[in-house]
C-alpha positions in Angstrom: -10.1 0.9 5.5 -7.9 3.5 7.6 -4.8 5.0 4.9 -1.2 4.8 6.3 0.6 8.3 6.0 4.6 8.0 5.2 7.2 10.9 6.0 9.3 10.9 2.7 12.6 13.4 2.3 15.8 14.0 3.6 19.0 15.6 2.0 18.5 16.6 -2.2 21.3 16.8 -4.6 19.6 21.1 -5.3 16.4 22.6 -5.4 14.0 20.7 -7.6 14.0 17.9 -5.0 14.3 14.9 -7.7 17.2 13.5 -6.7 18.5 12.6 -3.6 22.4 14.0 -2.8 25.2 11.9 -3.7 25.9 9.0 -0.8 22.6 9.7 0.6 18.9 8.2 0.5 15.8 9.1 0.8 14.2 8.5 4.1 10.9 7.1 4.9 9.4 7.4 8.2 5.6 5.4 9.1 3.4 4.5 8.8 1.7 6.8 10.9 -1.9 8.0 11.3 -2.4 11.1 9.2 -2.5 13.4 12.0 0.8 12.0 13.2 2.7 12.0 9.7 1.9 16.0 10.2 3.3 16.5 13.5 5.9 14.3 12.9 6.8 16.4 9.7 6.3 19.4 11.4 9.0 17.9 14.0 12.0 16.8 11.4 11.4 19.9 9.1 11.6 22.4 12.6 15.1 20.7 12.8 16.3 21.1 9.4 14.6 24.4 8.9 18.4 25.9 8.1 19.0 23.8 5.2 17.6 24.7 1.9 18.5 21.3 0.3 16.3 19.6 2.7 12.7 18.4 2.2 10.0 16.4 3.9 6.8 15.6 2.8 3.8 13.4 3.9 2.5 10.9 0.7 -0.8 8.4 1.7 0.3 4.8 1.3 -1.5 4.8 -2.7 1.3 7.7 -3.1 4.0 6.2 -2.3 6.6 5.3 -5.7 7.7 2.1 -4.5 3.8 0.6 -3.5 3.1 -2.7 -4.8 0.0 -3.8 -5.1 -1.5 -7.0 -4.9 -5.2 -8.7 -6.2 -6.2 -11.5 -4.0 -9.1 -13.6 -3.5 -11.1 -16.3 -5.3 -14.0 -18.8 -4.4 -15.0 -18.5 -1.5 -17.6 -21.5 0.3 -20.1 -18.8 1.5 -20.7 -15.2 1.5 -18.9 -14.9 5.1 -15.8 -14.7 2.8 -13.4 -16.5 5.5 -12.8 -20.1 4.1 -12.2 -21.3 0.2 -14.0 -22.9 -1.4 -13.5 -26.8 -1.6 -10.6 -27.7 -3.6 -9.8 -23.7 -4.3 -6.9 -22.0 -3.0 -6.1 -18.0 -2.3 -5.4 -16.7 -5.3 -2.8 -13.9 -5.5 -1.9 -11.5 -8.6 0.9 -9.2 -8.9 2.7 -6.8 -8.2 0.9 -4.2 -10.0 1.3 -0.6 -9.5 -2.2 1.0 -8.4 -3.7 1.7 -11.5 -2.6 -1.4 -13.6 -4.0 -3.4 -10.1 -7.4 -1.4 -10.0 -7.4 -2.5 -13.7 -7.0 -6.5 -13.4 -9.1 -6.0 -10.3 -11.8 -4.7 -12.7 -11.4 -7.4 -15.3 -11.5 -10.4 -12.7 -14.7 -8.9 -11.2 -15.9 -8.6 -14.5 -15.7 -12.1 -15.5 -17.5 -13.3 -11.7 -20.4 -10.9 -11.4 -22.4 -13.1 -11.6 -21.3 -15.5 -8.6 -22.3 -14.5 -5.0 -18.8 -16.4 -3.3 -16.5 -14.6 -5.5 -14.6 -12.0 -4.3 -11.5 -10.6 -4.9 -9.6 -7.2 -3.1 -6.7 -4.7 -3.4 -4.0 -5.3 -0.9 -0.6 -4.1 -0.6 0.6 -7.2 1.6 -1.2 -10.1 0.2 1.3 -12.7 3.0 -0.4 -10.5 5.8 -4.1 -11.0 4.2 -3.6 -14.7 3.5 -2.4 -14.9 7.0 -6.1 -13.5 8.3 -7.3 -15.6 6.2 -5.7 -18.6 7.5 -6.9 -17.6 11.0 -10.4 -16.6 10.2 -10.6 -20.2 9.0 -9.3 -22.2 11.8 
């Protein structure tokens, strides 16, 4: 799976960059490819480059301190993984932060090792997933 790069910074109340100056926000640019959150970065920082209470800096999607994240999955009718199984339904847990998700991920798995049409995944948009899904099936 391809990683989302962010563009995360903007004006800071002084220089440890924790908190954003008063009346402002942070801003957050993406998702780009990695290769473009650098260029772009190297683009906004050229044009701030005269004020030392400004930072940018390029987090990965897993970095991010807002990302949710999301377990999804279930029965599935065969190992193609595109249609539940009779009478079961998408299942969707969360939102976790990455850790505490990888975590109930782990323990879910755990408890259907054993079964070939079980499978479950980390997502950070579990509408857009259940929407593939929906389409894979019809």
């Amino acid at each position: 799976m391809k990683k989302s790069y962010y563009v995360i910074g903007g004006e800071y109340a002084d220089t440890s960059f924790t908190k954003p100056a008063p009346g402002t926000e942070l801003e957050k640019h993406g998702p780009f490819t990695e290769l473009e959150a650098h260029n772009f970065w190297r683009s906004i920082t050229g044009q701030t480059v005269d004020n030392a209470m400004v930072r940018y800096v390029v987090k990965n999607e897993d970095e991010l301190p807002d990302q949710q994240f999301y377990v999804v999955g279930g029965e599935y009718k065969d190992t193609s993984f595109t249609e539940m199984a009779p009478g079961r339904e998408f299942e969707v847990y969360g939102p976790f932060q990455k850790q505490q998700a990888l975590d109930f991920w782990r323990g879910l798995t755990s408890q259907t090792i054993d079964s070939a049409t079980h499978r479950y995944d980390i997502v950070t948009n579990p509408e857009r997933t259940r929407e593939k899904k929906a389409q894979e099936a019809s």
